[in-house]
mmCIF file of the N, C-alpha and C atoms, coordinates in Angstrom:
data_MODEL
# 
_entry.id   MODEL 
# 
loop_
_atom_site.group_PDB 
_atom_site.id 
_atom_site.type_symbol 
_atom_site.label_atom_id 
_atom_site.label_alt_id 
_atom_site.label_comp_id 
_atom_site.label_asym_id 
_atom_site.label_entity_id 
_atom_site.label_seq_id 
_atom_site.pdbx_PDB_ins_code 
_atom_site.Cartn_x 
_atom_site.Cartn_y 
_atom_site.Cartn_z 
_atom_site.occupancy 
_atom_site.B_iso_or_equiv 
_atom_site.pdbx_formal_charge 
_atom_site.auth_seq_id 
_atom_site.auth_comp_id 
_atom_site.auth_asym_id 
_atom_site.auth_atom_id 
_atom_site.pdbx_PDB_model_num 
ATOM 1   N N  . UNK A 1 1  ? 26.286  16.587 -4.394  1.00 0.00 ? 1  UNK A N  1 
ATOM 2   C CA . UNK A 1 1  ? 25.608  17.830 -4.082  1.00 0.00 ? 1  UNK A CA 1 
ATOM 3   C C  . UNK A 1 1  ? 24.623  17.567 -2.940  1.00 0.00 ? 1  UNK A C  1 
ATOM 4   N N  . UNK A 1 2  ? 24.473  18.705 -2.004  1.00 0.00 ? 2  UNK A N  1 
ATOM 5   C CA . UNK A 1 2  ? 23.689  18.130 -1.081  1.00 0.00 ? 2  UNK A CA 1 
ATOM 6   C C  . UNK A 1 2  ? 23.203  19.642 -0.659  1.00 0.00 ? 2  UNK A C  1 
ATOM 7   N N  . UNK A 1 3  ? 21.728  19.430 -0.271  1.00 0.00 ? 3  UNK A N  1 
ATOM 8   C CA . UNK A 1 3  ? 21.273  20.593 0.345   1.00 0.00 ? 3  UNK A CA 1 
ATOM 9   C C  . UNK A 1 3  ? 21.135  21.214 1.479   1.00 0.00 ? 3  UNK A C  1 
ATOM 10  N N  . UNK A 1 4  ? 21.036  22.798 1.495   1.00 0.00 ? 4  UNK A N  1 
ATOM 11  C CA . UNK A 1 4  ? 21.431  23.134 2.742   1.00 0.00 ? 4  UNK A CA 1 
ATOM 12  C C  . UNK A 1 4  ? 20.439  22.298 3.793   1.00 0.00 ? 4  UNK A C  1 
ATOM 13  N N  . UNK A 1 5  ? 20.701  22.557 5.253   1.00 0.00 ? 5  UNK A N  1 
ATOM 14  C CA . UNK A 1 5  ? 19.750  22.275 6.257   1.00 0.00 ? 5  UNK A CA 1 
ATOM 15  C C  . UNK A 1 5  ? 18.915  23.164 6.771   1.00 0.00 ? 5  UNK A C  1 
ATOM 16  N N  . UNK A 1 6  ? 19.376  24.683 6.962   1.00 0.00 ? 6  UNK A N  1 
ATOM 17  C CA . UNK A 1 6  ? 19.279  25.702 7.311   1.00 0.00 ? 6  UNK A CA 1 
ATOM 18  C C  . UNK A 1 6  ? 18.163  26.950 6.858   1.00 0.00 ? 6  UNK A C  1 
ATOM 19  N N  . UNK A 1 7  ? 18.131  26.071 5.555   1.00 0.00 ? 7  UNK A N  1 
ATOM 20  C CA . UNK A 1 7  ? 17.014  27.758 4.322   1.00 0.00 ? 7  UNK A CA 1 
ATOM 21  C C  . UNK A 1 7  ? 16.602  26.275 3.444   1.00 0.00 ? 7  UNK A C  1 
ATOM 22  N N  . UNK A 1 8  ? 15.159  26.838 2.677   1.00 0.00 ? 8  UNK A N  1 
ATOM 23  C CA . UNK A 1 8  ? 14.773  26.435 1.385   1.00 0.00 ? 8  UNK A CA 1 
ATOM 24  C C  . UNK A 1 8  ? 15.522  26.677 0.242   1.00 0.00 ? 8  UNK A C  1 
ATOM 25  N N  . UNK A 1 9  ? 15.415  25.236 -0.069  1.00 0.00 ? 9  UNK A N  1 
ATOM 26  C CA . UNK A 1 9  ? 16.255  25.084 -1.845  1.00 0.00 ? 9  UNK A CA 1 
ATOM 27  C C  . UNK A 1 9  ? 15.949  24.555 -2.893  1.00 0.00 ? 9  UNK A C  1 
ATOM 28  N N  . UNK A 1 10 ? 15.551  24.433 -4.049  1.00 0.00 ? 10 UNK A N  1 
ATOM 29  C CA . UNK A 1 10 ? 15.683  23.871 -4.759  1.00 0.00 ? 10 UNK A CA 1 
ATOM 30  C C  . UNK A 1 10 ? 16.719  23.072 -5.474  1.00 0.00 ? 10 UNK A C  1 
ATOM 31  N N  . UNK A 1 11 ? 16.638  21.808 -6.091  1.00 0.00 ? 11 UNK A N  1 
ATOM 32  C CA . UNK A 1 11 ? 17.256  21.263 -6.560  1.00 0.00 ? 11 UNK A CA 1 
ATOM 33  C C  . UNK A 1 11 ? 17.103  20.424 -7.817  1.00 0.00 ? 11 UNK A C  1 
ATOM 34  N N  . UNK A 1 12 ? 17.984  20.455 -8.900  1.00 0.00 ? 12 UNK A N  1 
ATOM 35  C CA . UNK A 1 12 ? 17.157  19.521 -9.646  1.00 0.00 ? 12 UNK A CA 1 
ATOM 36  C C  . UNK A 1 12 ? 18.394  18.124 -10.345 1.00 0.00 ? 12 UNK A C  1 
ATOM 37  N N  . UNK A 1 13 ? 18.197  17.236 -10.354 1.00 0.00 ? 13 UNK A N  1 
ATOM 38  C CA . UNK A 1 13 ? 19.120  16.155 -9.952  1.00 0.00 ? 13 UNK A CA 1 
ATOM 39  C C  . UNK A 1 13 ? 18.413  15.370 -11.276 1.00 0.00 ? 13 UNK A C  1 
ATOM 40  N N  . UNK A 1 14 ? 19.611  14.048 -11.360 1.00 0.00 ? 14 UNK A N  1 
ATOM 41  C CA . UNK A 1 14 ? 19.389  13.267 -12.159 1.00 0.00 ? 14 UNK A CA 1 
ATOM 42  C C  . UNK A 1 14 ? 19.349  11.948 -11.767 1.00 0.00 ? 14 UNK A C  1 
ATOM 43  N N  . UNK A 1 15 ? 18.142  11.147 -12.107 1.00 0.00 ? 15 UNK A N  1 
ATOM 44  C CA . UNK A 1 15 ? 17.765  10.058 -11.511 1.00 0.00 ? 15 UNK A CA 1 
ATOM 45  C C  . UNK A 1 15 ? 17.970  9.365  -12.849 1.00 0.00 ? 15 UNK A C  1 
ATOM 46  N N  . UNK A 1 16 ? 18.619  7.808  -12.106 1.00 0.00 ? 16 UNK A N  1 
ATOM 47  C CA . UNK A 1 16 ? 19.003  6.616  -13.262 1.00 0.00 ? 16 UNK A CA 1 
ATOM 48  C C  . UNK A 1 16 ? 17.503  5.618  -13.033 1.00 0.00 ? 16 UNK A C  1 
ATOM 49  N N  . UNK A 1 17 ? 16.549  6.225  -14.396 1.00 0.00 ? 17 UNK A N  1 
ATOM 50  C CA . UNK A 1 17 ? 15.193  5.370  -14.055 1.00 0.00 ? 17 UNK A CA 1 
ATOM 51  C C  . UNK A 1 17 ? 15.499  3.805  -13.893 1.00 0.00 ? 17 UNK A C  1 
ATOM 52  N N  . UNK A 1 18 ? 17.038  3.146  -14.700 1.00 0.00 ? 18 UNK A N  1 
ATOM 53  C CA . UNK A 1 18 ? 16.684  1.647  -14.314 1.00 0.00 ? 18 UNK A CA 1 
ATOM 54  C C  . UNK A 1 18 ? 17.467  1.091  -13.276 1.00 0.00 ? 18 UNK A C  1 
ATOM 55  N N  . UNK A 1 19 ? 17.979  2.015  -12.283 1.00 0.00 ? 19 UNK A N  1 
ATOM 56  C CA . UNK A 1 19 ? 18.881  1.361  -11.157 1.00 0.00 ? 19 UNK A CA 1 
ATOM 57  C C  . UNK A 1 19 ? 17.390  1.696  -10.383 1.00 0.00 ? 19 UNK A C  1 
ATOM 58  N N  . UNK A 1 20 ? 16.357  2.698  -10.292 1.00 0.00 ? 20 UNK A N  1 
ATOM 59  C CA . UNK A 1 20 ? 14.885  2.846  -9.886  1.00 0.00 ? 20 UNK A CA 1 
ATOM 60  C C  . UNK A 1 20 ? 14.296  1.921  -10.140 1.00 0.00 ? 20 UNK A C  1 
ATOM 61  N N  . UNK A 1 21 ? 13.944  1.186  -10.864 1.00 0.00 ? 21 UNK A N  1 
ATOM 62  C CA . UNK A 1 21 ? 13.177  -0.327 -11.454 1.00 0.00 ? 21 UNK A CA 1 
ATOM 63  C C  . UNK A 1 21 ? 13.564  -0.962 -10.559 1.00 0.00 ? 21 UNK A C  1 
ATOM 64  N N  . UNK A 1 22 ? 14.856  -1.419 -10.814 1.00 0.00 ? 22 UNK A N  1 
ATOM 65  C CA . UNK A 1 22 ? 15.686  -2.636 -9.944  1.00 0.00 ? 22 UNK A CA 1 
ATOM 66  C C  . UNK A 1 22 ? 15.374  -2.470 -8.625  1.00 0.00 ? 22 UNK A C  1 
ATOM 67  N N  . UNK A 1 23 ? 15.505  -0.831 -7.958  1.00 0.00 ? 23 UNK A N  1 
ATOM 68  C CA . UNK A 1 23 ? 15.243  -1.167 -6.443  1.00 0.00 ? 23 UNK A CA 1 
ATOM 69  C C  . UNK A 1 23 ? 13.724  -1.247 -6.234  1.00 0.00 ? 23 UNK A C  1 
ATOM 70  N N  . UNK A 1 24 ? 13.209  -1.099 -6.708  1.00 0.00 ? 24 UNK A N  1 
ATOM 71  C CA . UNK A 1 24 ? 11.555  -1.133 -6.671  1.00 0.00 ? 24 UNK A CA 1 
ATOM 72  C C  . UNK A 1 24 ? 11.012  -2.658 -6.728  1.00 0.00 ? 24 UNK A C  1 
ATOM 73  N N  . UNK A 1 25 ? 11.974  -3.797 -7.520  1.00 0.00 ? 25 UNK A N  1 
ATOM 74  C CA . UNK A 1 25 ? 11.822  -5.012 -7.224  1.00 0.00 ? 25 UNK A CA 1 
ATOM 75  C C  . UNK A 1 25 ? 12.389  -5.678 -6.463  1.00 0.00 ? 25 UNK A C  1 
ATOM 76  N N  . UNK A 1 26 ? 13.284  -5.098 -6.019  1.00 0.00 ? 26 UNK A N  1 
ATOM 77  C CA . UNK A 1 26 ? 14.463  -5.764 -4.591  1.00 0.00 ? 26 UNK A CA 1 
ATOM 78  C C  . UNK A 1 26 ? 13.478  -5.383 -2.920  1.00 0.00 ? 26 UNK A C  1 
ATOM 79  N N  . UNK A 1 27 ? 12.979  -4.207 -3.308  1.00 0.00 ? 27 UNK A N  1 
ATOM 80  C CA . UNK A 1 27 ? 12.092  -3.506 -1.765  1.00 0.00 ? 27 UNK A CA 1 
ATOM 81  C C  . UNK A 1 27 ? 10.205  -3.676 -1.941  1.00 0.00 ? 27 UNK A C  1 
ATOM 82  N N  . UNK A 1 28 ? 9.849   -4.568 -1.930  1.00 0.00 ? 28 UNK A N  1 
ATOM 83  C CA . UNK A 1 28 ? 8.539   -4.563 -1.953  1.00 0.00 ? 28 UNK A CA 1 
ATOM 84  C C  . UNK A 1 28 ? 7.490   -3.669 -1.259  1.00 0.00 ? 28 UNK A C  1 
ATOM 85  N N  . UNK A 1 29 ? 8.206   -3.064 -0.123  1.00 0.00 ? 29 UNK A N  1 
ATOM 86  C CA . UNK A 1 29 ? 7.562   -1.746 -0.111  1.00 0.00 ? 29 UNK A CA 1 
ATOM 87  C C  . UNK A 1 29 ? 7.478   -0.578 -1.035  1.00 0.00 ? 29 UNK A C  1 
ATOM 88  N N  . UNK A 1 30 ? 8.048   -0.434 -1.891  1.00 0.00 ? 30 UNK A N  1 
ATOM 89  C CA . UNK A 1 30 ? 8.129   0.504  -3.359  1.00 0.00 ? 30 UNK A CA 1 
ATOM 90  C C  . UNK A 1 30 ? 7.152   -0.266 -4.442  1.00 0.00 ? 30 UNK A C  1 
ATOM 91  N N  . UNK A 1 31 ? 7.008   -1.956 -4.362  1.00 0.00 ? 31 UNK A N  1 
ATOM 92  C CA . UNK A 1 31 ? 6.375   -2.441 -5.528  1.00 0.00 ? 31 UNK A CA 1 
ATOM 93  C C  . UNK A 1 31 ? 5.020   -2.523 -5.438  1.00 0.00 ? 31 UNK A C  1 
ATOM 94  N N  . UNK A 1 32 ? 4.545   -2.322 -4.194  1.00 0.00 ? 32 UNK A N  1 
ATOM 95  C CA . UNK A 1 32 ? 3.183   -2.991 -3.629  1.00 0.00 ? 32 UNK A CA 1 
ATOM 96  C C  . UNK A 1 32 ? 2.523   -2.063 -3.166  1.00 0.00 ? 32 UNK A C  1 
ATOM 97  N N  . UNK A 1 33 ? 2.845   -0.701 -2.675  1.00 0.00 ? 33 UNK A N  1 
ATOM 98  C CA . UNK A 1 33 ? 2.346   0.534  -2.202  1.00 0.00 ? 33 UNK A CA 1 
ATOM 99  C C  . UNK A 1 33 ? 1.314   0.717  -2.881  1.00 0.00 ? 33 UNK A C  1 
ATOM 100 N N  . UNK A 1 34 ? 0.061   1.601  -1.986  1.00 0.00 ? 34 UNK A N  1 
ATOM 101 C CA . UNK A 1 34 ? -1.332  1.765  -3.408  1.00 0.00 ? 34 UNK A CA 1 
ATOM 102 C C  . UNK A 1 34 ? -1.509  3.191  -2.579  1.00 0.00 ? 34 UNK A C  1 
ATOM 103 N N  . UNK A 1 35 ? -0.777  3.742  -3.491  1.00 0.00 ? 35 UNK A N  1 
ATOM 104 C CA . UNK A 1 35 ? -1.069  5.583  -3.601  1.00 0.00 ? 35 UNK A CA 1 
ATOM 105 C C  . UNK A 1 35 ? -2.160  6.177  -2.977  1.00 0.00 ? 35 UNK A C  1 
ATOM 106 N N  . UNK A 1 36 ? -3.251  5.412  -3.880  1.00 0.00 ? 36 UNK A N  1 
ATOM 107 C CA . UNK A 1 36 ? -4.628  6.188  -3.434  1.00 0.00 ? 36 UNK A CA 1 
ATOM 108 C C  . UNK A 1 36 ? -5.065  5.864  -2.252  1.00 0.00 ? 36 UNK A C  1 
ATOM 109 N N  . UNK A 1 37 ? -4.802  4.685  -1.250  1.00 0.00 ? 37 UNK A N  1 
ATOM 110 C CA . UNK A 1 37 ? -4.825  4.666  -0.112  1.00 0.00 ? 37 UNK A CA 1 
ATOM 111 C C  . UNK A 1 37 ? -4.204  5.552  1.087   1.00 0.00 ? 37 UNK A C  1 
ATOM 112 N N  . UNK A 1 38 ? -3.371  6.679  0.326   1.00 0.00 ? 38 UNK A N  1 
ATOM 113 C CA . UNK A 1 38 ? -2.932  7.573  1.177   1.00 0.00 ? 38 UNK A CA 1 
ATOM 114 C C  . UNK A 1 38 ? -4.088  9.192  1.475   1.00 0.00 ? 38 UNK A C  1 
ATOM 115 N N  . UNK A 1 39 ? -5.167  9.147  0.251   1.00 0.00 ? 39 UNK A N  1 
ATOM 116 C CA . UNK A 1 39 ? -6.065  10.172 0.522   1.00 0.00 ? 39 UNK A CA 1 
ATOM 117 C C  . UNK A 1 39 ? -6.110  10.793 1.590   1.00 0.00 ? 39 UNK A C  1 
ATOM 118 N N  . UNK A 1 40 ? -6.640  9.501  2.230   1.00 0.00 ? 40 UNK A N  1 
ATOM 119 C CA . UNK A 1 40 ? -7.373  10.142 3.881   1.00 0.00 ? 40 UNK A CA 1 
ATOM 120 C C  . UNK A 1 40 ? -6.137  10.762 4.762   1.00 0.00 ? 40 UNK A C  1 
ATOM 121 N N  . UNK A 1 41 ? -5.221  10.717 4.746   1.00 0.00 ? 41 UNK A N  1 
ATOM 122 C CA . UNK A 1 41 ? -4.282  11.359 5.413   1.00 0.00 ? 41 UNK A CA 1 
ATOM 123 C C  . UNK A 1 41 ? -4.318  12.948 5.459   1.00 0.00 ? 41 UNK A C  1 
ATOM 124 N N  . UNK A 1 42 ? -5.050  13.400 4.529   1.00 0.00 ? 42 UNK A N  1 
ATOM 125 C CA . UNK A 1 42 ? -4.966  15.065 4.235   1.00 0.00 ? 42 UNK A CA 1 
ATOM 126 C C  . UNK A 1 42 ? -6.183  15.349 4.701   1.00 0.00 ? 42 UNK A C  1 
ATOM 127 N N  . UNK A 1 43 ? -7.122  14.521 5.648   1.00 0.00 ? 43 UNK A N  1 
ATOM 128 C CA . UNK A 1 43 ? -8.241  15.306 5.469   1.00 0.00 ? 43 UNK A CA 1 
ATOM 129 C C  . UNK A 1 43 ? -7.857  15.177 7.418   1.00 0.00 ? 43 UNK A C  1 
ATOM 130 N N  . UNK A 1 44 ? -8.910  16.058 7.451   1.00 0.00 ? 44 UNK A N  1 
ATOM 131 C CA . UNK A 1 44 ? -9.325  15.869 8.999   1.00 0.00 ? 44 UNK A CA 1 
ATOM 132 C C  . UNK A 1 44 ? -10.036 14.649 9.495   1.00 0.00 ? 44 UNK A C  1 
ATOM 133 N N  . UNK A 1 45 ? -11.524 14.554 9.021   1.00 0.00 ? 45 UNK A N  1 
ATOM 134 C CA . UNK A 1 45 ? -12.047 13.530 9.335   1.00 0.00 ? 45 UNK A CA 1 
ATOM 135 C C  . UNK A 1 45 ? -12.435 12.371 7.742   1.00 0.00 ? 45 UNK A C  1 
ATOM 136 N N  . UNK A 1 46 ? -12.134 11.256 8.539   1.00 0.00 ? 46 UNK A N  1 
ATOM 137 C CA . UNK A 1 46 ? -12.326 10.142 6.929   1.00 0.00 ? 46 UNK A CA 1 
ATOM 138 C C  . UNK A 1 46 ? -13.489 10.259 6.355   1.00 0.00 ? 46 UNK A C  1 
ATOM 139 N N  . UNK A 1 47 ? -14.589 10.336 7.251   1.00 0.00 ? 47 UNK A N  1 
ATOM 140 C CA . UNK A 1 47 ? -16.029 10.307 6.248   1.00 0.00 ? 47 UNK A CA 1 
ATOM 141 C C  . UNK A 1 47 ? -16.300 12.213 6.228   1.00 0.00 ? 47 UNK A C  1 
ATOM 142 N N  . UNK A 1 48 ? -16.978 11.688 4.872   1.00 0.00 ? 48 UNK A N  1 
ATOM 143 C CA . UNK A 1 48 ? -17.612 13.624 4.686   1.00 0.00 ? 48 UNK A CA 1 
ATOM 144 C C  . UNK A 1 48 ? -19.168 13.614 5.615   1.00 0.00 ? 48 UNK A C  1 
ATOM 145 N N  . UNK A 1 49 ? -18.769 13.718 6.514   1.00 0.00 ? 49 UNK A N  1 
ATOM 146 C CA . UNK A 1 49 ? -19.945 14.335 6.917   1.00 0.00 ? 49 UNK A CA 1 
ATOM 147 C C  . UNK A 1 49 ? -19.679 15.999 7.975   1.00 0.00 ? 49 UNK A C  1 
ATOM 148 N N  . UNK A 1 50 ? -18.407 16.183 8.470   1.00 0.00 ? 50 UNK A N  1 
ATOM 149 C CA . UNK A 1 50 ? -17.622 17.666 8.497   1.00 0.00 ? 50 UNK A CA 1 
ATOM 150 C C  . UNK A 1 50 ? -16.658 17.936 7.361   1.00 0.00 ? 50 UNK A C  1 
# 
């Protein structure tokens, strides 16, 4: 199944959580990532002072 290119879609799919494990230890970019270091990306400026 694959979604259009063209319009918004929803989809809702089935993920195999332990073939997900496995690649998460094969790609160390998936194992080592730290989430909360992505904050600052949504803001305008990093410090609050605007």
């Amino acid at each position: 199944m694959e979604a259009p290119t063209d319009m918004e879609s929803n989809m809702i799919v089935e993920i195999d959580l332990q073939r997900s494990e496995s690649v998460r230890r094969i790609w160390p970019f998936f194992r080592d990532r730290r989430i909360e270091a992505y904050g600052g990306l949504t803001k305008r400026f990093l410090d609050d002072k605007y």
